[in-house]
C-alpha positions, 0 to 999 in steps of 0.5 A: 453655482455659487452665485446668488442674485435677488432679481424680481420674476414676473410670477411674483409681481401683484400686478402681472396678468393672470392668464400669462402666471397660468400659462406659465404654470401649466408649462411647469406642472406638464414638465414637472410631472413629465419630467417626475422631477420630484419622485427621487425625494418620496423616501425623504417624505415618507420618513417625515409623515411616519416620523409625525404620524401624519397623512395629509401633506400641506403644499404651500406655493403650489402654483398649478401643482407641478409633480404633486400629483407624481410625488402622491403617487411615489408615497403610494409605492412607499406603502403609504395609500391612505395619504392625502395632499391640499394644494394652496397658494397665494394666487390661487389655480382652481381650473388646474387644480380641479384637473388633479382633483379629479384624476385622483378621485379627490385624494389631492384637493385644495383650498380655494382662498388665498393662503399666506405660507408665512401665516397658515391658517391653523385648520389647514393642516398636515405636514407641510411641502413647497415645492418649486417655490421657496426661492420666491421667499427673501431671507427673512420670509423664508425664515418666517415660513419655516418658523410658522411651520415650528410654531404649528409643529408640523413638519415641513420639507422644502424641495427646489427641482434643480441642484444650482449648476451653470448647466441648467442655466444654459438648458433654461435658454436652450432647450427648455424654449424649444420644449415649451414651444413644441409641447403647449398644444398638449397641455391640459386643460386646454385654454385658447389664451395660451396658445395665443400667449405662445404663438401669436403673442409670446408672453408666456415663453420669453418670461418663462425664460426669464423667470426659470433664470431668474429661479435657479439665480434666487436658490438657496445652497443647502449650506443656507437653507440649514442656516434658515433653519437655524434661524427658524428653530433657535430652540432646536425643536425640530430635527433637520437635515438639507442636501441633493436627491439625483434623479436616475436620469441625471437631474438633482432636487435641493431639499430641505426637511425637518420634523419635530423632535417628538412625534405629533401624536406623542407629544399631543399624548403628553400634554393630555395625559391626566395625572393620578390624583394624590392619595387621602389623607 
């Protein structure tokens, strides 16, 4: 699918109701991590955390935290058990990402204010991921985005649950309603209001339609997020590289990733090092 439209999604507007944007995140974390739809790109993370001699991986946009904890779980099997993940976002899920926290004895954690991903704050760091969310950013916003991430540097990755087929279009008014409609009650943590959302009144359904749509319509192409990239990095600091990772199963994650040329802890050595003192005269 080559098409790419910029319609608004109802997650993005300030004024959209908080318990529907809950909702709505719920059903995409218990699919996400149902689903692992981001397993497949644990290598691609890995490499980046080895490359900047990091632990920690930064997620921005992280909504209700949709297959972090699936992807901390793959860095383990890669042989990396000490990694640690803060979640953030601009509309901050403390009650979803409470849930996480404890199922993972605090290894992921979060930042309870809002964080803007154009603009980190500088003790918040890590390598950073997004994760569902950078078709959110418009042009010039997801520039600024990857930029900010140079400026700190740090790597970032960017990964979009989906590979922009006609298919999954068809599946986001098929099959995935169904779903949703079949598999609320299991949510967790349990909330009263998203079954009245779904069954009684269902807000949460038919603008999970039109968002998830509305998502894959937004999508950069790799071709355009290494062009972002480009923009971002006119200095070429950073190494970057963009494709598909397929599931087993069948599904792609779009992916984005880029680290610095020389690895943190290297550069960091550089810029420290103290130079012999010149011999007396």
């Amino acid at each position: 699918m080559r098409l790419r439209l910029r319609l608004f999604e109802f997650e993005d507007l300030p004024w959209f109701p908080t318990v529907i944007r809950a909702g709505m995140m719920d059903y995409l974390r218990f699919m996400i991590s149902a689903l692992g739809t981001y397993r497949p790109i644990a290598p691609l993370l890995a490499e980046g955390l080895r490359r900047t001699g990091q632990t920690a991986l930064l997620e921005l946009g992280a909504g209700a935290g949709g297959g972090t904890e699936t992807v901390w779980r793959a860095l383990q099997a890669e042989g990396l058990a000490d990694v640690t993940v803060t979640l953030t976002d601009l509309y901050p899920q403390p009650a979803a990402w409470a849930d996480i926290a404890q199922r993972t004895q605090g290894r992921i954690g979060h930042e309870p204010a809002p964080v803007n991903a154009l603009a980190v704050p500088a003790h918040l760091t890590g390598f950073r991921v997004i994760f569902s969310a950078f078709h959110h950013f418009p042009p010039a916003a997801a520039q600024a985005l990857l930029h900010d991430a140079v400026r700190a540097g740090t790597g970032i990755g960017v990964f979009e649950g989906a590979g922009k087929h006609w298919a999954e279009l068809l599946l986001a008014w098929t099959v995935l309603p169904v779903a949703q409609l079949l598999l609320t009650p299991f949510f967790r943590p349990f909330r009263l209001s998203r079954l009245v959302f779904t069954y009684l009144i269902p807000l949460i359904p038919l603008c999970t339609i039109w968002d998830g749509s509305v998502s894959l319509l937004r999508m950069y192409s790799t071709q355009e997020l290494l062009a972002l990239a480009q923009q971002a990095d006119p200095t070429q600091q950073f190494t970057w590289q963009a494709g598909k990772k397929r599931h087993w199963w069948g599904p792609e994650v779009t992916y984005l990733i880029g680290w610095p040329n020389a690895p943190l802890n290297e550069e960091l050595r550089m810029r420290n090092e103290v130079l012999p003192e010149p011999p007396l005269h």
